[in-house]
Steps between C-alpha positions, in 0.01 A plus 500: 500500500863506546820476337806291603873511423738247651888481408776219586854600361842684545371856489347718747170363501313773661570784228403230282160455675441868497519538183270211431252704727553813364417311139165444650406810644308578176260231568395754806606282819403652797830370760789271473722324705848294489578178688896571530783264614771668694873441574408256800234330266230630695154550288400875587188647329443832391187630427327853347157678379525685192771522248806270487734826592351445847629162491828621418501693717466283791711249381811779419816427756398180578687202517283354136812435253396106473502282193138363600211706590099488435284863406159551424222782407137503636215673441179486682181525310 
C-alpha cells in the first residue's frame, strides 16, 4: 500500500509534499521518499525508512525550493 502526493504551482512544493506525507503517517507507512526538481531542473530523489522526519531530514539544505515536485509513503506488508 502506499500513499502519493504530487503538487504543480507557485509555492514551495516540497514543504507542501511533506506535509501531505506527514498527513499520512497515521495510516502507519513504513518509509517515504521525494522526487525533487532543483535549480538546474535536475530530478534528484530522496529517499528514507521510518518516519517522514527522516525524510526531512535528508532533504534539509538542499537545493528543493521548486514549484513541481512528486512524494510518496510506502509500507511493506
Amino acid at each position: 500500500m502506499c500513499g502519493i502526493v504530487g503538487y504543480t504551482g507557485r509555492r514551495n512544493a516540497s514543504e507542501i509534499l511533506l506535509t501531505g506525507l506527514h498527513r499520512l503517517e497515521y495510516r502507519g507507512y513504513d518509509s517515504a521518499g521525494m522526487a525533487l526538481i532543483n535549480g538546474s531542473g535536475d530530478i534528484m530523489t530522496y529517499k528514507s525508512r521510518g518516519k517522514v522526519s527522516m525524510l526531512e531530514e535528508k532533504i534539509k539544505g538542499r537545493d528543493v525550493d521548486q514549484p513541481r515536485n512528486l512524494a510518496k509513503s510506502v509500507t511493506v506488508e
